[in-house]
Every structure is written in structure tokens, then in C-alpha cells.
C-alpha positions in Angstrom: 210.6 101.5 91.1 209.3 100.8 87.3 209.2 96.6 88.8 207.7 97.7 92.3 205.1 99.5 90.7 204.7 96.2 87.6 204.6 93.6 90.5 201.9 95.7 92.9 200.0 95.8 89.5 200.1 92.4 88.8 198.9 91.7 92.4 196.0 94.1 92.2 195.2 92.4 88.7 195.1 89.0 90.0 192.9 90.2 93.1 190.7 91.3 90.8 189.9 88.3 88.7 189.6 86.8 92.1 187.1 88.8 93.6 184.8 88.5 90.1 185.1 84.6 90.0 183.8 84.4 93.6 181.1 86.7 92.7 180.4 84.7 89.9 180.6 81.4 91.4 177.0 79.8 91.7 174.5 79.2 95.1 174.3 75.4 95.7 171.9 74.6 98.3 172.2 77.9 99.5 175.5 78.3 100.2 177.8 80.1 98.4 180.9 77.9 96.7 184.6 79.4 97.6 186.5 79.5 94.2 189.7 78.1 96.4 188.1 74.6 97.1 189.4 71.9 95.8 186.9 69.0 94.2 187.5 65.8 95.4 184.7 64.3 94.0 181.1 65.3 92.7 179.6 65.7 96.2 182.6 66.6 98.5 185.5 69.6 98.5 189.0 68.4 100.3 188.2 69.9 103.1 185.8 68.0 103.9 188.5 65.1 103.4 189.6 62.6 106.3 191.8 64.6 108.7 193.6 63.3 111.6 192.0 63.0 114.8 193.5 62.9 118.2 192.4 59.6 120.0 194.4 56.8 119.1 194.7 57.0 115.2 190.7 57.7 115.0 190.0 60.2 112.5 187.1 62.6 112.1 185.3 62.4 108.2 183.1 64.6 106.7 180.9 64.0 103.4 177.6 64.5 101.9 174.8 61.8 101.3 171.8 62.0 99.3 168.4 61.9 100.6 165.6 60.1 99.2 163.9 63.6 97.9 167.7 64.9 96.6 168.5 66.3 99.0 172.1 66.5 100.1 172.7 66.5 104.0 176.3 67.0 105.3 177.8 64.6 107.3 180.7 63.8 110.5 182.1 61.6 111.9 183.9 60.8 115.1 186.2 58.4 116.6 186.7 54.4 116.5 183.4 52.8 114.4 184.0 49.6 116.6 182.3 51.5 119.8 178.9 52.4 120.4 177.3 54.8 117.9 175.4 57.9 118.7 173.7 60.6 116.1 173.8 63.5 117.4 170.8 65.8 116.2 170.9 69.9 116.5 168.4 72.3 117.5 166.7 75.4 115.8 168.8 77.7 113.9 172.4 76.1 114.6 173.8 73.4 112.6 176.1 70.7 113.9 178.3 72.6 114.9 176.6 73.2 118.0 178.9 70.0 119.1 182.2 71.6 118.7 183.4 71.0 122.1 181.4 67.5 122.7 183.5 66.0 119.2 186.2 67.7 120.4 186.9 65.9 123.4 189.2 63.3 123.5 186.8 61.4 126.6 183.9 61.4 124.5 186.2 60.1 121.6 187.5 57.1 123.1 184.3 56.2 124.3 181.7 56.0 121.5 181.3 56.5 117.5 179.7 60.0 117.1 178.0 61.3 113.8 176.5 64.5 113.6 175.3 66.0 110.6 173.7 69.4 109.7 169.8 68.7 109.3 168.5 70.2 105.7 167.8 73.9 105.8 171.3 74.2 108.7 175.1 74.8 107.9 176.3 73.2 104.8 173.0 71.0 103.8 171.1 71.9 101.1 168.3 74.2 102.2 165.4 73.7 100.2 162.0 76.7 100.3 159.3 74.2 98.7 157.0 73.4 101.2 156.7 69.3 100.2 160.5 69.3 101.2 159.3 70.0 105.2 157.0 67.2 105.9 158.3 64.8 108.6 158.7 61.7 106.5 161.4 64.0 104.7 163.6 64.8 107.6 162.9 61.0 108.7 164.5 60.2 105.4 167.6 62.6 105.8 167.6 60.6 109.0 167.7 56.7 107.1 170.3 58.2 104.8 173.1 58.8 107.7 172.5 56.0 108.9 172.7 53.8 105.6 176.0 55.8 104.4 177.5 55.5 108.4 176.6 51.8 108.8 175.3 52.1 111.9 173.4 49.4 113.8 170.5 50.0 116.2 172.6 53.7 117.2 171.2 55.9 120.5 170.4 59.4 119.4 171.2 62.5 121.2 168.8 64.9 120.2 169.1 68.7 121.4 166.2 71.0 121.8 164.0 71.4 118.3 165.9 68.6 117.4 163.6 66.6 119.0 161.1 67.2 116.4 164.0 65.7 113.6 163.7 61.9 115.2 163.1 59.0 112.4 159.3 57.5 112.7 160.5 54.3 113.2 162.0 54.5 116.7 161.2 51.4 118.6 162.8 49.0 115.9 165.8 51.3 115.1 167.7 52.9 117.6 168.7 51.6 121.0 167.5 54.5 123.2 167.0 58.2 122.7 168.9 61.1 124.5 166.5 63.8 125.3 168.9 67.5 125.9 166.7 70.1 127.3 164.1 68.8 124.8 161.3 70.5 122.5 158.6 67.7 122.0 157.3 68.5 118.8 156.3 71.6 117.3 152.5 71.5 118.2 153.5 71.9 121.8 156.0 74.9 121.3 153.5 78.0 123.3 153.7 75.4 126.1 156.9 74.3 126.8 159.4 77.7 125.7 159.4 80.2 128.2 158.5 83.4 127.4 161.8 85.6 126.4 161.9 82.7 123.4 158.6 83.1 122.8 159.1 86.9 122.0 161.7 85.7 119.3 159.7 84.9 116.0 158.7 88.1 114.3 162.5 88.9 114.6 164.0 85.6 113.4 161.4 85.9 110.3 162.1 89.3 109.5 162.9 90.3 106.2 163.3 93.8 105.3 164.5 94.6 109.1 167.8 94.0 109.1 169.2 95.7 112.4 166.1 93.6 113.7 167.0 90.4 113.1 170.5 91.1 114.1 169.1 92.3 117.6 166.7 89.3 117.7 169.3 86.5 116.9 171.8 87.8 118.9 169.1 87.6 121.8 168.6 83.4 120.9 172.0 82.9 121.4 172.6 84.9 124.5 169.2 82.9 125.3 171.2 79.5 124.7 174.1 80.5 126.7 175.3 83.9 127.4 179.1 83.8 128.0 180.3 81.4 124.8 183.9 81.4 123.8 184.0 84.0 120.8 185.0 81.9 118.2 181.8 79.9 118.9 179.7 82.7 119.5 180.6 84.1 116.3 180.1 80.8 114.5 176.4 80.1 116.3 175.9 83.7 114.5 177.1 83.0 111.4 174.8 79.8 111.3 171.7 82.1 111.5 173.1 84.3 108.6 173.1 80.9 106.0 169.5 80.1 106.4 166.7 81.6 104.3 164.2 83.3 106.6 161.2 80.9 104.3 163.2 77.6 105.7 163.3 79.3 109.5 159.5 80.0 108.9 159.2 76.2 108.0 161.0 75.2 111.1 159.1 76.8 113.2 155.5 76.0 111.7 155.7 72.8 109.7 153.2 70.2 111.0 155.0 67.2 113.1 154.6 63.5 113.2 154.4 62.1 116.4 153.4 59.1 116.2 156.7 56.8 116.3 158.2 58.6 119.0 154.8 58.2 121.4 155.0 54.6 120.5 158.4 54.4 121.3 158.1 56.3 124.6 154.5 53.8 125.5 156.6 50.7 124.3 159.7 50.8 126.5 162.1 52.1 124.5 164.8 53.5 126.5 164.9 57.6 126.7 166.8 59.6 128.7 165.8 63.0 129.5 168.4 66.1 130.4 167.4 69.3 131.7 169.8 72.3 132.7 168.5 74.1 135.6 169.5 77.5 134.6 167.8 77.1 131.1 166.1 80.3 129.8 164.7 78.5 126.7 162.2 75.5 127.8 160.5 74.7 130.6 160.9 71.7 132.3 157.6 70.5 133.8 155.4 71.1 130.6 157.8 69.0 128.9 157.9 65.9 131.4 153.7 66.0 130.9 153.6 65.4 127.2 156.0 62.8 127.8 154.1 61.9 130.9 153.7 57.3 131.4 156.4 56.5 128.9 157.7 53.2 130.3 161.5 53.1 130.6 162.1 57.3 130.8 164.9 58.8 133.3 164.9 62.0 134.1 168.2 63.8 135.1 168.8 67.6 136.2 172.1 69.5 136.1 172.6 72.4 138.2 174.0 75.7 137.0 173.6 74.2 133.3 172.2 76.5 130.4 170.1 75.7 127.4 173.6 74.3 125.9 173.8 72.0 129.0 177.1 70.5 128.1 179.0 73.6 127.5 178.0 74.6 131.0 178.9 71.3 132.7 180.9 69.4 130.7 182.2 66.5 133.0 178.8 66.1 134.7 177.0 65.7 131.5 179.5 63.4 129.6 180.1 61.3 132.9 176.0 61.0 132.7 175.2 60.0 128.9 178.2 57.5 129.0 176.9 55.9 131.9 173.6 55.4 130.3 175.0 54.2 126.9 177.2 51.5 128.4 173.6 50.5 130.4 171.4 50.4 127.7 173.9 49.3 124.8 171.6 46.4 122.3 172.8 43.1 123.3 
């Protein structure tokens, strides 16, 4: 009994001192820093580590690179570096983990390179509160970084909702084409293109002595995005919400957008490829096509029965559709 009760104590003792070192372990870019990670080098924990991936050997690698301003962006990658390369860019609020299912798929994997990283102020990237950090030639920079630590040439760009508003300046002489998925234009245009129950969103997301109210109102975005997720996902779209400081949301949704490079792109030919869901609750189709009205080489493709997260809703339809346009439009 006298060992029983030893060994129970020695237990409790050591989940103890446990318990205090994770209180006691310091915020870094927001985040908090589990005591069980294991450093393999200054700027990534070994779980962020190669790990094997299911596609012929490929593997899936995840690190941090440094932005011009500091700041340190999490990155992923995806598949065989040999095949076309696209970034994928996430919308408001969720990090890149919005692609779960997308880098998941073996189809998409033995197709073309993806990287996806979490923009600053989303999921494991540093989430800085000073307003110089918001400008657009910032997030343009987190932009050159992935692409400078990936070494990607001339990539597409598959850019989701708000992500829009993340694209690089520098378009037309960068990227081979730009995937627009149920698209926000840029943030001046955000009363005219979101539909109503979006609109109603705001006061909730920036909340911040309410909490049972922005619990209601972020549960309402992501029923908004798609309204019968897998759990597991569900619960991680919520916990994405939960990471970011309500000053950085604030930012997101107010900070003043450069839109110059992608209006030259658009006017110069550049080849775009715009995706709409048809039962999307979020933005609204025809206000969108007309600020994007006369760009030169634009197709526009609708997918029935497909929600604001268009390719969990129809997954073949919308892979079969962006892989057909890649292959068409890849640099020669």
C-alpha cells in the first residue's frame, strides 16, 4: 500500500512541475510554446520535421522563414518539387489549414508542388499588433520570403476568399496565373461584395470583453463557410479563431489595400481564373466579376451545390477544374 500510495505521489509531483513549466513557458508570436517540443533548430520544433507523405516517396515539410520586417511565417509543403508549383493563400480568420483535405489528397499530390503557409497574424505565424506590420508591402514581403525559401519559379497562386487581398504587388512578372476561390477583391470593396449575414459579423469577431459573444459570432462564420464540416475540422477552423488577437482581426479587416499590381495584372493578360460556389452564403458573385470587370485573359467557372469552402463541397469537380487550367497555362 505504503509503494502504491509513494508511486501515485510521485506521479502527482511530477504532474505538478509539469503543469507550472507550461504556465511558465513564454508567448512567441502569440502562441503559446508546449514544454514537450523538441528544438530542432532555432526556428523549428520536430514536429514540424519532414514526415512521410503518401504519393510516391513525396514528403510534406514544414518550417519557418523570416520576413523582411522579422517576421516569422510558417511554412508547408507538398508533394514532388519537380511538378508545377502552386501557393496556396487562406482567407480571414483561418490559417492554412483550411487545406487539410486539398494537401491531403493523393490526386492533387501527384499532380503539382503545393505550399501553403499561415499568413502573419493566422495559425502558427507570428502575429504582430503594431500597425506598420499591416501595410500591404509587408504581407507582399511574407509573400517573396516563401517563395525565396521554396525555390519556386514563376508559381500560380490559389488564393481563397480575403486572401485575395494577401497577393504579392508584383503579379505580372512573377507568378504564372492566379486562382481566384470565391474571391474578396480587396478590402475597400468588402460592403459590396459580402452578403449580408457576413456583414452582421464584425462587432462580434472584434469583441473583447463579450466572451459568450464572440463564441456565438465565430461559430456563425464558420457555419457561414460551410455548415456540415467533419468535426475534427470544425473544431480546428474554431480553434484558429481562438489564436488570433482581436487587434490583428481588427487589422484584417480595416487595413488599407494596394491594388495596384493585381489591376495591372488583370489589364495585362495575366492569366486568372475565377471560382464561385453557387450555394455560397459569404460573397456575392456579380459585385465581384464588376471590379474585376475587362481584365484580359479571366475565366470564370461556377460550381453547383458548392459552399464558401468550394472544394470541400465538391471535391472532384473542383480539382478536375484547377488541374486542367494549370496544365493549360503552365510558363513555357
Amino acid at each position: 500500500m505504503r509503494a502504491t500510495l509513494s508511486a501515485l505521489s510521485a506521479a502527482a509531483l511530477l504532474l505538478a512541475l509539469a503543469v507550472t513549466f507550461w504556465r511558465q513557458t513564454p508567448i512567441s508570436g502569440g502562441q503559446l510554446k508546449p514544454f514537450l517540443s523538441i528544438r530542432r533548430s532555432d526556428s523549428t520544433t520536430l514536429r514540424d520535421a519532414a514526415v512521410p507523405g503518401s504519393v510516391n516517396g513525396d514528403y510534406a515539410r514544414g518550417h519557418f522563414v523570416i520576413s523582411a520586417d522579422g517576421t516569422k511565417t510558417f511554412v508547408e509543403t507538398r508533394g514532388a518539387s519537380s511538378k508545377p508549383a502552386i501557393v496556396f493563400l487562406h482567407g480571414f480568420g483561418l490559417g492554412a489549414m483550411a487545406f487539410n483535405a486539398i494537401f491531403e489528397d493523393p490526386d492533387w499530390l501527384s499532380q503539382v508542388f503545393m505550399v501553403r503557409y499561415d499568413t502573419r497574424g493566422h495559425g502558427r505565424s507570428d502575429k504582430p499588433t503594431d500597425a506598420a506590420a499591416w501595410e500591404s508591402r509587408r504581407l507582399a514581403q511574407d509573400f517573396d520570403a516563401v517563395v525565396q525559401s521554396c525555390e519556386l519559379n514563376r508559381p500560380f497562386i490559389l488564393a481563397w476568399s480575403n486572401g485575395v487581398s494577401k497577393l504579392p504587388t508584383s503579379l505580372i512578372s512573377y507568378v504564372s496565373g492566379v486562382i481566384y476561390v470565391a474571391p474578396v477583391p480587396n478590402t475597400a470593396v468588402l460592403a459590396s461584395v459580402l452578403s449580408p449575414a457576413i456583414l452582421s459579423l464584425p462587432s462580434g469577431l472584434l469583441t473583447l470583453n463579450d466572451v459568450a459573444y464572440f463564441q456565438k459570432t465565430y461559430i456563425a462564420f464558420i457555419n457561414l463557410c460551410h455548415p456540415g464540416l467533419e468535426w475534427n475540422f470544425y473544431l480546428a477552423c474554431l480553434g484558429d479563431g481562438v489564436v488570433q488577437p482581436r487587434v490583428v482581426t481588427e487589422f484584417l479587416i480595416n487595413r488599407t489595400q494596394s491594388t495596384d499590381g493585381i489591376s495591372r495584372a488583370g489589364a495585362g493578360g495575366l492569366p486568372f481564373l475565377a471560382i464561385f460556389g453557387g450555394d455560397d452564403r459569404i460573397v456575392l458573385r456579380q459585385p465581384v466579376l464588376d471590379t474585376i470587370e475587362g481584365w484580359k485573359n479571366l475565366k470564370v467557372l461556377d460550381i453547383p451545390k458548392a459552399e464558401h469552402f468550394v472544394w470541400v463541397s465538391q471535391p472532384d469537380v473542383f480539382r478536375k477544374q484547377i488541374l486542367e487550367w494549370v496544365e493549360g497555362n503552365v510558363s513555357r
